[in-house]
One Martini backbone bead per residue (centre of mass of N, CA, C, O) as a GRO file, in nm:
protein
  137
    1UNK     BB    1  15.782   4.832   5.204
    2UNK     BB    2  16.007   4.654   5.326
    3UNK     BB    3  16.083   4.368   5.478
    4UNK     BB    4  16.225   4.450   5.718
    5UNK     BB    5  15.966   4.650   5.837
    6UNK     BB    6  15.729   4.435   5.827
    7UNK     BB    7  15.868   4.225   6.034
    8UNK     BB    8  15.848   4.460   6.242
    9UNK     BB    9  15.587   4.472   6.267
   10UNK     BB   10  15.493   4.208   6.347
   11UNK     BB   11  15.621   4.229   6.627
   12UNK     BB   12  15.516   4.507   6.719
   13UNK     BB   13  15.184   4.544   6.541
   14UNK     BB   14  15.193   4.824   6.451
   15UNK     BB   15  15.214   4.951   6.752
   16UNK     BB   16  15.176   5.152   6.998
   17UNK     BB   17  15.295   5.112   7.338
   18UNK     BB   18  15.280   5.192   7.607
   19UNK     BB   19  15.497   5.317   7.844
   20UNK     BB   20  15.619   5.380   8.130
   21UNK     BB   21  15.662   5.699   8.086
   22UNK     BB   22  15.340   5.663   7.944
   23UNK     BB   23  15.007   5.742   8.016
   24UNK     BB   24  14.721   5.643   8.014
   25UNK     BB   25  14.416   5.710   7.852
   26UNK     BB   26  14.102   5.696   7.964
   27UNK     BB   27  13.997   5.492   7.753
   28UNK     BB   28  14.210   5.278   7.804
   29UNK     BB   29  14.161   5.243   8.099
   30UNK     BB   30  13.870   5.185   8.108
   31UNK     BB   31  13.879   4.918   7.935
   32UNK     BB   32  14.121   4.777   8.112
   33UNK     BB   33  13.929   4.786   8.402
   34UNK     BB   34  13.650   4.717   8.350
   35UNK     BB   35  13.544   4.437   8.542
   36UNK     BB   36  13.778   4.400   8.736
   37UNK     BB   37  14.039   4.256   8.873
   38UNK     BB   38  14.300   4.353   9.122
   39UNK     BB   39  14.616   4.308   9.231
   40UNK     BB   40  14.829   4.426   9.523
   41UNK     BB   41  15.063   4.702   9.611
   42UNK     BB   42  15.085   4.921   9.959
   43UNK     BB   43  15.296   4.982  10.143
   44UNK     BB   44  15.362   4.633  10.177
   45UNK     BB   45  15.003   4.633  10.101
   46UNK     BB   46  14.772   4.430  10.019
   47UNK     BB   47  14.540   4.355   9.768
   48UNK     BB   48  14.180   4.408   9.639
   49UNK     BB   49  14.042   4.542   9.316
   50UNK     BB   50  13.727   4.642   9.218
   51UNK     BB   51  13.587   4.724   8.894
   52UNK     BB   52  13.249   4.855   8.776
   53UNK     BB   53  13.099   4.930   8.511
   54UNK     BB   54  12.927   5.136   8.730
   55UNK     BB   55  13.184   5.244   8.941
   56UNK     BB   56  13.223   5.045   9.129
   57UNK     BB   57  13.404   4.998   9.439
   58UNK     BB   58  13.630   4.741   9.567
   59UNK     BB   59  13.851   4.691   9.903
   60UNK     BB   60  14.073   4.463   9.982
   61UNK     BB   61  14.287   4.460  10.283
   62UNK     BB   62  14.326   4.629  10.580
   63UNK     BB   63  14.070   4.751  10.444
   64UNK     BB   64  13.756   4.764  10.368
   65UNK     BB   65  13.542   4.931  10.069
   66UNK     BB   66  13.359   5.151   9.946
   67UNK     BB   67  13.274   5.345   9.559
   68UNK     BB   68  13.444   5.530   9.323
   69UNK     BB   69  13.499   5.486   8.990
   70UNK     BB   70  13.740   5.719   8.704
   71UNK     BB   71  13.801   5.889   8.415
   72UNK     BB   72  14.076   6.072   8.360
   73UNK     BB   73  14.323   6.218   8.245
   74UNK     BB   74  14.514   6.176   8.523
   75UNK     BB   75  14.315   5.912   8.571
   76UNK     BB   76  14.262   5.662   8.819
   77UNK     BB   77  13.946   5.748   9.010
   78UNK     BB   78  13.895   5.776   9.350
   79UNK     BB   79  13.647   5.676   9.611
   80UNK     BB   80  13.579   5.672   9.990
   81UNK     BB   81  13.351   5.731  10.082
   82UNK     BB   82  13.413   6.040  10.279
   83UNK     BB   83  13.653   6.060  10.083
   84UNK     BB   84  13.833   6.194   9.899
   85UNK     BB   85  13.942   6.254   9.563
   86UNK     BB   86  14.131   6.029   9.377
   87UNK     BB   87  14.437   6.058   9.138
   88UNK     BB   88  14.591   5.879   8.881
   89UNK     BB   89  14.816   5.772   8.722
   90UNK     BB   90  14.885   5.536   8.427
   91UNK     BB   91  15.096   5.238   8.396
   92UNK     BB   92  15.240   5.042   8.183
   93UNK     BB   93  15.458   4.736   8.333
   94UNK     BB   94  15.337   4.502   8.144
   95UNK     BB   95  15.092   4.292   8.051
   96UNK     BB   96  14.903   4.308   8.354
   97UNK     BB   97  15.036   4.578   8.445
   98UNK     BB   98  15.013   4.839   8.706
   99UNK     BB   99  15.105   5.189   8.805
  100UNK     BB  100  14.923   5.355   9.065
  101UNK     BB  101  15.095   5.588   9.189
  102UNK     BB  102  15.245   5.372   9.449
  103UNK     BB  103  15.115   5.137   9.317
  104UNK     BB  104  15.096   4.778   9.224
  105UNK     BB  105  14.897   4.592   8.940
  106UNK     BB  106  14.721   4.284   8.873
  107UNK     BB  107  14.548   4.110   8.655
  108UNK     BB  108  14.322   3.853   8.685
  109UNK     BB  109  14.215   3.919   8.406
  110UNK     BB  110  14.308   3.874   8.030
  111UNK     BB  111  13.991   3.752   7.922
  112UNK     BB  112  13.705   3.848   7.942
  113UNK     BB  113  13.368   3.774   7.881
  114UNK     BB  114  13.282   4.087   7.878
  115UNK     BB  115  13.434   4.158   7.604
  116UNK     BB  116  13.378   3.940   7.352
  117UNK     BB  117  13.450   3.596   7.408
  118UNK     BB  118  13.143   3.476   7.381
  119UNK     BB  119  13.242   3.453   7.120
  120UNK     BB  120  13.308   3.192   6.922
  121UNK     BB  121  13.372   2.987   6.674
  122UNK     BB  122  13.195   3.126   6.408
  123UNK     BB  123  12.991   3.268   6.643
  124UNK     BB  124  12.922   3.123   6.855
  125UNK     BB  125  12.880   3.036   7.141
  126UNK     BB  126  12.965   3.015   7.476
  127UNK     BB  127  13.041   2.713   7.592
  128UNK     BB  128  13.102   2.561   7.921
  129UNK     BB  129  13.171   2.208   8.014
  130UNK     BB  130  13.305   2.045   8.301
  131UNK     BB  131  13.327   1.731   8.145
  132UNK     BB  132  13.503   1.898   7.960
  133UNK     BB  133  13.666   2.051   7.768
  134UNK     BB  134  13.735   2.313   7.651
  135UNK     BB  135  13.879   2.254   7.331
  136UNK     BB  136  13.725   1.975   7.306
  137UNK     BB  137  13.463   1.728   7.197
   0.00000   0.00000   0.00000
């Protein structure tokens, strides 16, 4: 591998990134969105969408609503109430935004402590302490 190959590597992390153009699958949604609080925008009306790793959705809008939320090839599908499955392609368009649908939609939480981020530096465990830095003495 020559040298500037190597170092475009480092900069791209040598991994493709999913692109506006190619939607996400099934796995990779729901890594991404399960646990997750997501605000966006929809036909001009404001949300805020909790997805929780037990499949329960809830969405604050317009209207309140509870339901269902899971991944197929499709995309990342909702059922509302007594109202039909819906499903959506998944396209990241940003570092934490994503179009589902005619949706757009930003996580709330970057780097989610329910994700494995709870294990400190070292092994040690994660405590954050109110009266001190999260990362001072």
């Amino acid at each position: 591998m020559s040298l500037v190959v190597a170092a475009s590597c480092l900069l791209a992390d040598c991994v493709s990134q999913p692109t506006d153009d190619q939607p996400l699958g099934a796995s990779m949604i729901h890594s991404r969105f399960s646990g997750r609080t997501f605000n966006g925008l929809q036909h001009g009306n404001g949300f805020l969408l909790h997805l929780e790793p037990n499949g329960i959705a809830s969405v604050n809008g317009p209207t309140a609503e509870y339901g269902r939320w899971r991944t197929t090839e499709e995309g990342l599908c909702l059922k509302w109430h007594e109202g039909p499955e819906t499903c959506a392609p998944v396209y990241q368009i940003g570092f934490a935004r994503y179009r589902v649908g005619d949706a757009e939609m930003d996580s709330q939480e970057t780097f989610p402590l329910d994700r494995g981020f709870e294990r400190g530096f070292g092994g040690r465990d994660f405590e954050h302490r109110w009266d001190r830095p999260a990362f001072g003495p």
